[in-house]
HTML snippet that shows the backbone in 3Dmol.js (N, CA, C, O; Angstrom):
<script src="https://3Dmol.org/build/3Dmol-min.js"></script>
<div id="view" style="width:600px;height:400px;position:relative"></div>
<script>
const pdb = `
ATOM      1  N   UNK A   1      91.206  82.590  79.749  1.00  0.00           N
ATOM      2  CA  UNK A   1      90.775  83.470  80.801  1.00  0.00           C
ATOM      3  C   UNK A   1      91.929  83.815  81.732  1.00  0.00           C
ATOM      4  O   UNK A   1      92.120  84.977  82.091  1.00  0.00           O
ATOM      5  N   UNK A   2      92.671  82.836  82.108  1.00  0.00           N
ATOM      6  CA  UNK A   2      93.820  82.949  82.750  1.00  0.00           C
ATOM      7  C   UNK A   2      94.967  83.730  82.538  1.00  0.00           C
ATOM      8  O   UNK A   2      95.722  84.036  83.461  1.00  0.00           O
ATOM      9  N   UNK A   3      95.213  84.213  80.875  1.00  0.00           N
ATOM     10  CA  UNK A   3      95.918  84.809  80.598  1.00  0.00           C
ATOM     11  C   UNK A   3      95.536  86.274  80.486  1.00  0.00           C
ATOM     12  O   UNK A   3      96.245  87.261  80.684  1.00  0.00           O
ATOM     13  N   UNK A   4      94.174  86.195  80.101  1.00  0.00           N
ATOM     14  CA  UNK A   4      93.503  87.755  80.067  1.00  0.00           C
ATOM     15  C   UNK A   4      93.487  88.457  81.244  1.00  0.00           C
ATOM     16  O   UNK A   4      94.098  89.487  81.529  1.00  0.00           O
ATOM     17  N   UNK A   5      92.433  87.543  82.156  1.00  0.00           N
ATOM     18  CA  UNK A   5      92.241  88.587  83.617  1.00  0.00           C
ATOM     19  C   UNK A   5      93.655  88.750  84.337  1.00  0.00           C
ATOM     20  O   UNK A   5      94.192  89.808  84.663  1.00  0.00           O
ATOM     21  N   UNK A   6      94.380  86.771  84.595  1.00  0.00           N
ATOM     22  CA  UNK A   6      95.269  87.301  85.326  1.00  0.00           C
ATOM     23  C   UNK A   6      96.569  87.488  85.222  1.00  0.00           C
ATOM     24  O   UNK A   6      97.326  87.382  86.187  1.00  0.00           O
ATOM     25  N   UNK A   7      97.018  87.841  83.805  1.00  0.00           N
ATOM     26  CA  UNK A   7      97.827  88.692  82.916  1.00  0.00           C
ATOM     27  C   UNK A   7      97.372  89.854  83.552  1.00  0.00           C
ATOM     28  O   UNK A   7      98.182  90.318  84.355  1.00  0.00           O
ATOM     29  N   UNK A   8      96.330  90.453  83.433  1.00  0.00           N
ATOM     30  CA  UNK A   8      95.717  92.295  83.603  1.00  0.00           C
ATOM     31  C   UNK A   8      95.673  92.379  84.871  1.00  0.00           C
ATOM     32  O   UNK A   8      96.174  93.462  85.174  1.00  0.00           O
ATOM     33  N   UNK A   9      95.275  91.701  85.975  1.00  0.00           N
ATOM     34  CA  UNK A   9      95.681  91.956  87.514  1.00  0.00           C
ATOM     35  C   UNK A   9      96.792  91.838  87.871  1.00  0.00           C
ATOM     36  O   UNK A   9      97.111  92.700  88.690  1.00  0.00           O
ATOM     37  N   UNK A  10      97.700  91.005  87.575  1.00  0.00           N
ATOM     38  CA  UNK A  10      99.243  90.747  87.727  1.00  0.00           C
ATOM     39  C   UNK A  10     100.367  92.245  87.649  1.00  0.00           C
ATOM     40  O   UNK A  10     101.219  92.827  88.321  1.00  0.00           O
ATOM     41  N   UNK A  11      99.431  92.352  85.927  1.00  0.00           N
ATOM     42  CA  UNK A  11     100.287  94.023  85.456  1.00  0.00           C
ATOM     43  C   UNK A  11      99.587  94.879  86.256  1.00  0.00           C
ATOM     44  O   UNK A  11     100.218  95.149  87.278  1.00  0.00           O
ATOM     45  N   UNK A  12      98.371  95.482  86.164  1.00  0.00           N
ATOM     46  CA  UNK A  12      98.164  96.235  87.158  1.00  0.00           C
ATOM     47  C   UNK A  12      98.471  96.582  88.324  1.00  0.00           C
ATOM     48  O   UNK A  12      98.468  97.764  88.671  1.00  0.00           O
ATOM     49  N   UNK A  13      98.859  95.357  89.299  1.00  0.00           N
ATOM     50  CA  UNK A  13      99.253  95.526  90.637  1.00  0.00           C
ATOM     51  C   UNK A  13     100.799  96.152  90.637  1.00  0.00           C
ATOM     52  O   UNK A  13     101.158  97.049  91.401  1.00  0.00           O
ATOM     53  N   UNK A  14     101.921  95.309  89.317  1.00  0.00           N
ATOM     54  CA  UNK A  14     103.104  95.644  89.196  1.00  0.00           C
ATOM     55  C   UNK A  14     103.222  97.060  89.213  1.00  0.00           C
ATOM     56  O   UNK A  14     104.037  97.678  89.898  1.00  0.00           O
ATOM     57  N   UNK A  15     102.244  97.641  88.309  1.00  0.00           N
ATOM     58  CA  UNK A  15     102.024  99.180  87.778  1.00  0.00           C
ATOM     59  C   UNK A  15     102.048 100.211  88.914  1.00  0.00           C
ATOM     60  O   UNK A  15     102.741 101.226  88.977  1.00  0.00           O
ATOM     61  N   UNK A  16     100.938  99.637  90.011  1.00  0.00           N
ATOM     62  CA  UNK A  16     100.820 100.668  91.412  1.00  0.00           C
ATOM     63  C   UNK A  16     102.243 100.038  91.972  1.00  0.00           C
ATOM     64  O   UNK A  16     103.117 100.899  91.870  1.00  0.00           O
ATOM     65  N   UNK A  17     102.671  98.999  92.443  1.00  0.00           N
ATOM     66  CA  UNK A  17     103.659  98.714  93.293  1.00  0.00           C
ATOM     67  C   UNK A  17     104.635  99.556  93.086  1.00  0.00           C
ATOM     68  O   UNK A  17     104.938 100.461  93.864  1.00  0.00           O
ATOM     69  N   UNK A  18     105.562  99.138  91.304  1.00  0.00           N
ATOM     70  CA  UNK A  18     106.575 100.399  90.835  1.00  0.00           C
ATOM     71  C   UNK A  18     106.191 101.554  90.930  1.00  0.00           C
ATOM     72  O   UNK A  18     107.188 102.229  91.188  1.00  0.00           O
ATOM     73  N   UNK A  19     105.188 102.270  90.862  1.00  0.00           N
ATOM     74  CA  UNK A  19     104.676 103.661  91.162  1.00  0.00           C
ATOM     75  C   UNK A  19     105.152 103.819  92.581  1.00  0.00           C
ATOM     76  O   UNK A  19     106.156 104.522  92.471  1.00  0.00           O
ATOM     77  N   UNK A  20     104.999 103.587  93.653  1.00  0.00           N
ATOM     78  CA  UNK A  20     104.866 103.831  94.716  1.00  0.00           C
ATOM     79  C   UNK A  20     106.113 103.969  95.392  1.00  0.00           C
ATOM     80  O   UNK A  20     106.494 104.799  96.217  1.00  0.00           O
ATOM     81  N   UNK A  21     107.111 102.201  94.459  1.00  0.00           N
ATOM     82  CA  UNK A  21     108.132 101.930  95.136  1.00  0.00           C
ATOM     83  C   UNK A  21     109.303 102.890  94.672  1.00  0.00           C
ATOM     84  O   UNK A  21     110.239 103.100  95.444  1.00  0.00           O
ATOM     85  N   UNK A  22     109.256 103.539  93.279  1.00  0.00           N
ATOM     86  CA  UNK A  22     110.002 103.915  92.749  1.00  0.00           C
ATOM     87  C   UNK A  22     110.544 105.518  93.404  1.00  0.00           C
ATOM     88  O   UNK A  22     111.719 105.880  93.451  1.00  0.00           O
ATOM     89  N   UNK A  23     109.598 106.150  93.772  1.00  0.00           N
ATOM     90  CA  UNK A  23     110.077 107.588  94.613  1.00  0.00           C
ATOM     91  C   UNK A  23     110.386 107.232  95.934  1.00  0.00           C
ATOM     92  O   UNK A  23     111.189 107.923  96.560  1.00  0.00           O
ATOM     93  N   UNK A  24     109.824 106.183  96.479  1.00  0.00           N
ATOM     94  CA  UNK A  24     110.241 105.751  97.567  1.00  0.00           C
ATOM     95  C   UNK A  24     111.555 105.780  98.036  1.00  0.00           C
ATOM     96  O   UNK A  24     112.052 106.390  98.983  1.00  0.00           O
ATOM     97  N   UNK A  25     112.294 104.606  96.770  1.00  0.00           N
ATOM     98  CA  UNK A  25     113.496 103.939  96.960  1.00  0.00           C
ATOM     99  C   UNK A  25     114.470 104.642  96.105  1.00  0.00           C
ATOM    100  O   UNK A  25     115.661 104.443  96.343  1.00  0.00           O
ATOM    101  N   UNK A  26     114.112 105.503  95.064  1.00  0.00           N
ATOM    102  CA  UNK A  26     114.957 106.045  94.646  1.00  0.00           C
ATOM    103  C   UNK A  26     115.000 107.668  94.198  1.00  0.00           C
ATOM    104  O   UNK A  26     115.694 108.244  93.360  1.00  0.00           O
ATOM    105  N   UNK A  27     113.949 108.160  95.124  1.00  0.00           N
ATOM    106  CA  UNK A  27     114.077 109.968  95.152  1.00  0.00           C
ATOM    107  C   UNK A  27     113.566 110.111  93.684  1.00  0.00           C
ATOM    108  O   UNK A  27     113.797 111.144  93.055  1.00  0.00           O
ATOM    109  N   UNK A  28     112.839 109.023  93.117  1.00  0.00           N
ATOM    110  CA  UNK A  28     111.948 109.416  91.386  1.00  0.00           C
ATOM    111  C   UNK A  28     111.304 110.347  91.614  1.00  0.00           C
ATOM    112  O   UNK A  28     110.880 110.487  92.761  1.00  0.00           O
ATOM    113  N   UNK A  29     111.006 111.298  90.623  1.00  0.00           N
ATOM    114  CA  UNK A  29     109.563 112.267  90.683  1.00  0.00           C
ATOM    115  C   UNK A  29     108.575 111.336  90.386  1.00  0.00           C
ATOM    116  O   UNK A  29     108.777 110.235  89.874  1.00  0.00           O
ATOM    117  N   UNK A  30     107.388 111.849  90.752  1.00  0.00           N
ATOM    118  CA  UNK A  30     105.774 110.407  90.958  1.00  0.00           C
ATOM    119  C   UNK A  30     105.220 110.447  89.420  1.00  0.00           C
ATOM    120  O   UNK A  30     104.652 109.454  88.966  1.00  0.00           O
ATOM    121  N   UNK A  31     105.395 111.567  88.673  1.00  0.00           N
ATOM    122  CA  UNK A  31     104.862 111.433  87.218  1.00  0.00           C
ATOM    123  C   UNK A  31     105.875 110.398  86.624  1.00  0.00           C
ATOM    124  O   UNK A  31     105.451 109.559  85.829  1.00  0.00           O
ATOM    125  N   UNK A  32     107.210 110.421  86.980  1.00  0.00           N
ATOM    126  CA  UNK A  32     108.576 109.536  86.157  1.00  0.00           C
ATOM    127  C   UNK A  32     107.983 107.949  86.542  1.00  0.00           C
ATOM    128  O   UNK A  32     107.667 107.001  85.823  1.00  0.00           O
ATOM    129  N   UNK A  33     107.994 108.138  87.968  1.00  0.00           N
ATOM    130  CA  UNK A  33     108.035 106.462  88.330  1.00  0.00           C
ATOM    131  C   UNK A  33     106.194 106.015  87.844  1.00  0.00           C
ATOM    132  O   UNK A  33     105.924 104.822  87.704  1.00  0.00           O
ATOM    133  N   UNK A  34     105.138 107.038  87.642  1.00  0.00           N
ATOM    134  CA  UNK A  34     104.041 106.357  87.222  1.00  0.00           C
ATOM    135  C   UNK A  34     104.108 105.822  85.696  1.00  0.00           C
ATOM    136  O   UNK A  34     103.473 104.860  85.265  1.00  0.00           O
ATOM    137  N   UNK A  35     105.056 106.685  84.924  1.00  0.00           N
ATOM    138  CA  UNK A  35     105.643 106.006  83.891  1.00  0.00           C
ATOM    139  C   UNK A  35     106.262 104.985  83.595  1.00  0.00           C
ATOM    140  O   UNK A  35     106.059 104.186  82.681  1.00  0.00           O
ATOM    141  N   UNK A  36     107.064 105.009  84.412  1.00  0.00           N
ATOM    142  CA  UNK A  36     107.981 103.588  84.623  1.00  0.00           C
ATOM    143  C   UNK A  36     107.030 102.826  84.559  1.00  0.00           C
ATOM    144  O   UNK A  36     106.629 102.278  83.532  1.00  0.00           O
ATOM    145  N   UNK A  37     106.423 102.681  86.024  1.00  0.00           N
ATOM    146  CA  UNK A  37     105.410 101.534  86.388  1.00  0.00           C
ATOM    147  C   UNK A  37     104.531 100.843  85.112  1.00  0.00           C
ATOM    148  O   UNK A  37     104.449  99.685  84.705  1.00  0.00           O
ATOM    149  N   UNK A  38     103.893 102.166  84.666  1.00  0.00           N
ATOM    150  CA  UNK A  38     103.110 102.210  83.564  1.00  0.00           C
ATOM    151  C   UNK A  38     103.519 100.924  82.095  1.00  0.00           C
ATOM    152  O   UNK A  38     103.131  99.757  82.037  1.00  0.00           O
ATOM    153  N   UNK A  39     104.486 101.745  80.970  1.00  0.00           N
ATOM    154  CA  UNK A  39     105.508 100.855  80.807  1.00  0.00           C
ATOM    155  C   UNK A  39     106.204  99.599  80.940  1.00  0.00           C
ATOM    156  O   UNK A  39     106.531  98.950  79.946  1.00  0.00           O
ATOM    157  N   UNK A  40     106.471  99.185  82.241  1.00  0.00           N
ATOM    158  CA  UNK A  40     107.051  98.122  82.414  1.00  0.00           C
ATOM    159  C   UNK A  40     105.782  97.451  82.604  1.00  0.00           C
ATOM    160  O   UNK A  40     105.761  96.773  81.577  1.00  0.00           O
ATOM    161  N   UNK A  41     104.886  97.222  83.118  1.00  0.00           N
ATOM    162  CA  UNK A  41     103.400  96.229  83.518  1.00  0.00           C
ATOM    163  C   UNK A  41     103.331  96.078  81.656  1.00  0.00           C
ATOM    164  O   UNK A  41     102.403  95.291  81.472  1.00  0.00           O
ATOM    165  N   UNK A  42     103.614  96.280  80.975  1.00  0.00           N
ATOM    166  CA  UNK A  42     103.163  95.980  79.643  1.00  0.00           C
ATOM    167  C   UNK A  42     104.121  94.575  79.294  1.00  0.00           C
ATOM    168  O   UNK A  42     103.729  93.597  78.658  1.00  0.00           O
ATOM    169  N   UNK A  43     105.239  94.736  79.789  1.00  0.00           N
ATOM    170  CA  UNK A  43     106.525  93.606  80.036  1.00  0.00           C
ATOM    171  C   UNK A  43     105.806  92.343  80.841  1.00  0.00           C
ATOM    172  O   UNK A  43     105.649  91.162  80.529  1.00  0.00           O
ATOM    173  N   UNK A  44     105.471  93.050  81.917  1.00  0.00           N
ATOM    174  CA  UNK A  44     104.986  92.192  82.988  1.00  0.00           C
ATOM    175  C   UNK A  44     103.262  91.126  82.838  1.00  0.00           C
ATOM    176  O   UNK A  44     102.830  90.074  83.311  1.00  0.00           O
ATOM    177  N   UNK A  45     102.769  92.206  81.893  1.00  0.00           N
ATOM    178  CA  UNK A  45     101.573  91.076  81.276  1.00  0.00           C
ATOM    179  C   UNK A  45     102.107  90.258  79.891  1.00  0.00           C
ATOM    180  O   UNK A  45     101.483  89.308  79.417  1.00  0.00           O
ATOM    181  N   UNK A  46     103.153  90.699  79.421  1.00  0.00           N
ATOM    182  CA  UNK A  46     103.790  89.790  78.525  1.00  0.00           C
ATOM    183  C   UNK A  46     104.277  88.421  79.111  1.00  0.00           C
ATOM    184  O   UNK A  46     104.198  87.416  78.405  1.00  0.00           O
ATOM    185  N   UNK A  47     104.700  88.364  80.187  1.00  0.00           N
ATOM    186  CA  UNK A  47     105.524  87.431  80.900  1.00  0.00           C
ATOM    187  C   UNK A  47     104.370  86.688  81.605  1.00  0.00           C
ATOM    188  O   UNK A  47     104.272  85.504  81.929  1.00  0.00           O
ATOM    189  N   UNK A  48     103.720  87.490  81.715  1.00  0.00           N
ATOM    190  CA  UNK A  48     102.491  86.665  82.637  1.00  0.00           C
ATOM    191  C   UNK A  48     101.753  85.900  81.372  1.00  0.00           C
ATOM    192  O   UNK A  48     101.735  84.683  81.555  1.00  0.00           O
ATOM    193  N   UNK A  49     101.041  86.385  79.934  1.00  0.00           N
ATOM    194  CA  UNK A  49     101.164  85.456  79.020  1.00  0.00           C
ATOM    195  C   UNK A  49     101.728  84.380  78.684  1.00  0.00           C
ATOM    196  O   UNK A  49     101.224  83.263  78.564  1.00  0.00           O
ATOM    197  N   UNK A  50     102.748  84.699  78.535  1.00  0.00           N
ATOM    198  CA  UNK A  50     103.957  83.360  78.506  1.00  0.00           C
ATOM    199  C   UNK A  50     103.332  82.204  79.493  1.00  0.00           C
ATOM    200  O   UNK A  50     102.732  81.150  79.280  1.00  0.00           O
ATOM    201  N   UNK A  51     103.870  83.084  80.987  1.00  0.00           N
ATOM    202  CA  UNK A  51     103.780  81.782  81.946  1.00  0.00           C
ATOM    203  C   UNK A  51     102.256  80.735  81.644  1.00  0.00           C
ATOM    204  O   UNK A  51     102.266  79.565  81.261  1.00  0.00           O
ATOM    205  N   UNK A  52     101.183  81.483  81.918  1.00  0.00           N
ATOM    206  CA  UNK A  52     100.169  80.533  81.591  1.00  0.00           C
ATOM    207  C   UNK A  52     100.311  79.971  80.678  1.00  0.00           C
ATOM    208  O   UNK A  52     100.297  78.749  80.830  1.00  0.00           O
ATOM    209  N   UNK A  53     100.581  80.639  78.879  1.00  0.00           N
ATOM    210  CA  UNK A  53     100.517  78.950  77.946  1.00  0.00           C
ATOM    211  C   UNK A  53     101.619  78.270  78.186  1.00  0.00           C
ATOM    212  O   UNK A  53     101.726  77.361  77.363  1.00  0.00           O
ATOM    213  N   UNK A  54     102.694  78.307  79.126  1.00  0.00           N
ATOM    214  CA  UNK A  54     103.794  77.490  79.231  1.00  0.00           C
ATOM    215  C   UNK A  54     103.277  76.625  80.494  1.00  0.00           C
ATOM    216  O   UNK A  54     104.218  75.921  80.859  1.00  0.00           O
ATOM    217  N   UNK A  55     102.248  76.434  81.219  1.00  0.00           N
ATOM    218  CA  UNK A  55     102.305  75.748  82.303  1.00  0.00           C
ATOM    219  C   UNK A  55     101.614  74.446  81.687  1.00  0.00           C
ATOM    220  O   UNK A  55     100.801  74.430  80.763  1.00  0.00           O
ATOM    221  N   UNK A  56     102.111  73.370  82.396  1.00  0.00           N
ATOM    222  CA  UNK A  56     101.302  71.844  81.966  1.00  0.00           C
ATOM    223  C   UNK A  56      99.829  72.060  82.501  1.00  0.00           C
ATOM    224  O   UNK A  56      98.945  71.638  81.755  1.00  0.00           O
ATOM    225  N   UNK A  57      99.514  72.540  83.454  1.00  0.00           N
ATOM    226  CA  UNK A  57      98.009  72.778  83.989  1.00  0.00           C
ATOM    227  C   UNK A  57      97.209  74.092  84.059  1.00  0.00           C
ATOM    228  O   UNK A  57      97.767  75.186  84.142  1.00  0.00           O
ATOM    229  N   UNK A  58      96.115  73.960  84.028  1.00  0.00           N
ATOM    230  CA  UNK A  58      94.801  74.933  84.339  1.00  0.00           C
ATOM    231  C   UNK A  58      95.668  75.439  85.809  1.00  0.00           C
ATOM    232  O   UNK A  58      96.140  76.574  85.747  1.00  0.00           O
ATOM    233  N   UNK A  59      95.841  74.842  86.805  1.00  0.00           N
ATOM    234  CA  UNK A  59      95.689  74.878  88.213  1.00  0.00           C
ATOM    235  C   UNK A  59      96.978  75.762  88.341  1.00  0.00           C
ATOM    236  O   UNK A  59      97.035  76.946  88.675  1.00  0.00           O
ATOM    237  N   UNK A  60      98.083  74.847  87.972  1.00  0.00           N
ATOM    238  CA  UNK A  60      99.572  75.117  88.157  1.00  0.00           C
ATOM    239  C   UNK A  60      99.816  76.891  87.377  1.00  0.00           C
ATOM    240  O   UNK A  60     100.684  77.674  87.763  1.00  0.00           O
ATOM    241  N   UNK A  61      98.582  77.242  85.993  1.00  0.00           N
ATOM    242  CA  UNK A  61      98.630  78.415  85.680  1.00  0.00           C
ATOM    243  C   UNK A  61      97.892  79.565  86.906  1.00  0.00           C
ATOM    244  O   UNK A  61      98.380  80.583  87.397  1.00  0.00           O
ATOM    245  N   UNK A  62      96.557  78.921  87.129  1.00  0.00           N
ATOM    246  CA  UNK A  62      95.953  80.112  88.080  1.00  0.00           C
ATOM    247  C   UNK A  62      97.192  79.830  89.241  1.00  0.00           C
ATOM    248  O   UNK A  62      97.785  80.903  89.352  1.00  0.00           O
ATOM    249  N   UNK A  63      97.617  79.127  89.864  1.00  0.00           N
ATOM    250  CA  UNK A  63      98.365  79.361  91.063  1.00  0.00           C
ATOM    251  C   UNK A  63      99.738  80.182  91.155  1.00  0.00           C
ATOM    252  O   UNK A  63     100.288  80.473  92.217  1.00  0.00           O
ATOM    253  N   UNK A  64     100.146  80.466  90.044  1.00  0.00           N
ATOM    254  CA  UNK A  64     101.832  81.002  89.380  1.00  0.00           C
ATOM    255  C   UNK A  64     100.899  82.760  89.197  1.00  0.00           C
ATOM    256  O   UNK A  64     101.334  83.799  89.692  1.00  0.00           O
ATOM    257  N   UNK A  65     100.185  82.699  88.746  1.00  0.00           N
ATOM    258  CA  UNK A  65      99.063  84.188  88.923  1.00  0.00           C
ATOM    259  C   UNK A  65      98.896  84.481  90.556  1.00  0.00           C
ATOM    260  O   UNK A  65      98.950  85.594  91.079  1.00  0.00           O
ATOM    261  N   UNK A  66      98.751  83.623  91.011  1.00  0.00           N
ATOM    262  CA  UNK A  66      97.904  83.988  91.993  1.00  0.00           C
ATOM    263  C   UNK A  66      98.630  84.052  93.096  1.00  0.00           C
ATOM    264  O   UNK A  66      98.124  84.677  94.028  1.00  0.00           O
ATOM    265  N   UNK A  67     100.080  83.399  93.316  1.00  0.00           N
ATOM    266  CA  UNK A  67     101.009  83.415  94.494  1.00  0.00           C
ATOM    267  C   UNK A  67     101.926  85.303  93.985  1.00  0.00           C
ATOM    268  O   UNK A  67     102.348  86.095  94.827  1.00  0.00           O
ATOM    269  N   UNK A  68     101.978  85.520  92.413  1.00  0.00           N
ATOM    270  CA  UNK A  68     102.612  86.719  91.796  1.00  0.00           C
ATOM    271  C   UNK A  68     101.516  87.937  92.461  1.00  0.00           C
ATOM    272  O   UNK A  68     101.959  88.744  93.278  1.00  0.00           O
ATOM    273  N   UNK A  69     100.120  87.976  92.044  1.00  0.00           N
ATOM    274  CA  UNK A  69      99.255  88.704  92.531  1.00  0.00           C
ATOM    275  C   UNK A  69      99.245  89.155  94.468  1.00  0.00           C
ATOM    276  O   UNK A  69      99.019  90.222  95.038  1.00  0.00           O
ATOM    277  N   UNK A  70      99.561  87.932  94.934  1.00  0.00           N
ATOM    278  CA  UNK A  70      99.492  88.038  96.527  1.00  0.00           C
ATOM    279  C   UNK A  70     100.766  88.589  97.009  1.00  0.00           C
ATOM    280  O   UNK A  70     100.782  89.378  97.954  1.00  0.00           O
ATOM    281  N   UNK A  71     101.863  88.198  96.389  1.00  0.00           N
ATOM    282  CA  UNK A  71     103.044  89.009  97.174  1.00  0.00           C
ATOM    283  C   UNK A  71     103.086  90.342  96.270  1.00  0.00           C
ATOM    284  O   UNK A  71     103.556  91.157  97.064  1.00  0.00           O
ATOM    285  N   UNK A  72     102.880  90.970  95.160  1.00  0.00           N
ATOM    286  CA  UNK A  72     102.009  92.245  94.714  1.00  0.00           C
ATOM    287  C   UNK A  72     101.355  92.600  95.690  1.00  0.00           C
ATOM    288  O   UNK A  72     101.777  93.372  96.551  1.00  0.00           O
ATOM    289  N   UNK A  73     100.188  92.054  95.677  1.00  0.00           N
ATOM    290  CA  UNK A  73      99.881  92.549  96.803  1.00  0.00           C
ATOM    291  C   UNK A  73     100.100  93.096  98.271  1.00  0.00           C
ATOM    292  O   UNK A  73      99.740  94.112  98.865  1.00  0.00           O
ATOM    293  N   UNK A  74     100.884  91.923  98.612  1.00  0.00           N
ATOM    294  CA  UNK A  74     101.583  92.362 100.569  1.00  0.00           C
ATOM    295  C   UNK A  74     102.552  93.516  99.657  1.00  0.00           C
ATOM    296  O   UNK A  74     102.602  94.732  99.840  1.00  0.00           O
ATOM    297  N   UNK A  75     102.767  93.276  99.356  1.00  0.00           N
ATOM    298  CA  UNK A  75     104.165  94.793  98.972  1.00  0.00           C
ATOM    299  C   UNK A  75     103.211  95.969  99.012  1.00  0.00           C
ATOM    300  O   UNK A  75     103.301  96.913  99.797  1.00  0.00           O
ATOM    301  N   UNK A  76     102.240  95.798  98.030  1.00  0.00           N
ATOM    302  CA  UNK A  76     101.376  97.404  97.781  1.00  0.00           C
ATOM    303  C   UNK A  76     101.034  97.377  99.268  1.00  0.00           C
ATOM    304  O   UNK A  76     101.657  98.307  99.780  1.00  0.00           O
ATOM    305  N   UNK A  77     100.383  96.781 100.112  1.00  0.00           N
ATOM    306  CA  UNK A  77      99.657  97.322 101.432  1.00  0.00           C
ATOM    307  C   UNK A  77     100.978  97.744 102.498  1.00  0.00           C
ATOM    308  O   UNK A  77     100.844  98.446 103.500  1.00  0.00           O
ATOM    309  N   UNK A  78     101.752  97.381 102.213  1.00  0.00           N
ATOM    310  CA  UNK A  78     103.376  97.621 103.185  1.00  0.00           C
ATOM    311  C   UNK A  78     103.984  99.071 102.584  1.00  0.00           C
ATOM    312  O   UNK A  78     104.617  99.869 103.275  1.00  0.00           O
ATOM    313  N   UNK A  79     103.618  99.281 100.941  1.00  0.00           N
ATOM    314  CA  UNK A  79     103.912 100.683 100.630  1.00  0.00           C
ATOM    315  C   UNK A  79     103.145 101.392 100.721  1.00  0.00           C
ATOM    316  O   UNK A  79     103.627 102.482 100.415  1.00  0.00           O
ATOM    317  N   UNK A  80     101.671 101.526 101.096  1.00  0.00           N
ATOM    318  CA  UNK A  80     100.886 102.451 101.176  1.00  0.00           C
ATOM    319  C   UNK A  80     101.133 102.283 102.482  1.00  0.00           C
ATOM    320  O   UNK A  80     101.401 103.472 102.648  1.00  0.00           O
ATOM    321  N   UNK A  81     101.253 101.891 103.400  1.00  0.00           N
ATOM    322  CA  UNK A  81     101.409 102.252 104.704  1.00  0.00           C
ATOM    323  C   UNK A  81     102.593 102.964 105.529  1.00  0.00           C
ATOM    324  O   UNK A  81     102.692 103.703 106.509  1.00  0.00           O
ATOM    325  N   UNK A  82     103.457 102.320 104.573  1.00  0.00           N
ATOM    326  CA  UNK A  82     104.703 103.190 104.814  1.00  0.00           C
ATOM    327  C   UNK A  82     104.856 104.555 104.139  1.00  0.00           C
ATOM    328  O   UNK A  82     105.450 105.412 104.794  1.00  0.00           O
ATOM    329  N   UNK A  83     104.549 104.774 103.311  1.00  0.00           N
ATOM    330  CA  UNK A  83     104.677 106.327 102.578  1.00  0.00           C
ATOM    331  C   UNK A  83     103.497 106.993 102.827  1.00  0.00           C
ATOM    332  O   UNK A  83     103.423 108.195 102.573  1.00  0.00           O
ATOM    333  N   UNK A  84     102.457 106.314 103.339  1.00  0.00           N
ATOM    334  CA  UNK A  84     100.967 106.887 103.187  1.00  0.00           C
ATOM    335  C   UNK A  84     100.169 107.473 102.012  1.00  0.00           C
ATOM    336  O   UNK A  84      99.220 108.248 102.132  1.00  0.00           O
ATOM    337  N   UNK A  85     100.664 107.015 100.889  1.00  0.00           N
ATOM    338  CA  UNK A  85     100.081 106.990 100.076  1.00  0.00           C
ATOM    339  C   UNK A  85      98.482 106.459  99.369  1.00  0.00           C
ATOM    340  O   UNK A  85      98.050 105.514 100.028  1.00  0.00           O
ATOM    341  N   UNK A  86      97.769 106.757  98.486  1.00  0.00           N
ATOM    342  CA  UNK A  86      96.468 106.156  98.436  1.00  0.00           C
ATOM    343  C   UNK A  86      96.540 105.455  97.185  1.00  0.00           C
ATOM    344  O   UNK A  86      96.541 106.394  96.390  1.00  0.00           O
ATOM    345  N   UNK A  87      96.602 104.388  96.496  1.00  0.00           N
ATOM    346  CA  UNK A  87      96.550 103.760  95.268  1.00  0.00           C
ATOM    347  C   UNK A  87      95.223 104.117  94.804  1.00  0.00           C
ATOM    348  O   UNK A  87      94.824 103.718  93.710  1.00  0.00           O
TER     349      UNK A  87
END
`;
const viewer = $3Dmol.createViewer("view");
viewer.addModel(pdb, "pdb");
viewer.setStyle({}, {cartoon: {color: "spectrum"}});
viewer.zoomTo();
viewer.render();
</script>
């Protein structure tokens, strides 16, 4: 379960963050960087796979998800506020 859901919330959040951050920080057009974003979250639920069957625990996996998901998170609410954008 750990690897499914929070593999797929992990990438997802990566997906809007690079979207957002990418015209931001580097003058991208928003179709290029939703690509990017797009794309790379496929990397990023790969890695998030990994990490869970590589952790010794249930706990130590949801928490390595879940500290990745929360600073995802503070970033997306700091870029929608700053660009005013709507995810």
């Amino acid at each position: 379960m750990a690897a499914i859901a929070g593999g797929y919330g992990v990438a997802a959040l990566s997906s809007v963050v690079l979207a957002l951050c990418l015209p931001a920080a580097f003058g991208m057009a928003r179709s290029e960087a939703t690509m990017t974003g797009l794309l790379a979250s496929f990397a990023v639920f790969a890695l998030s796979v990994m990490w869970v069957f590589a952790a010794r625990t249930a706990f130590r996996a949801w928490s390595g998800l879940a500290v990745a998901a929360a600073v995802l998170g503070a970033l997306l609410l700091l870029l929608m506020r700053t660009t005013g954008a709507a995810a």
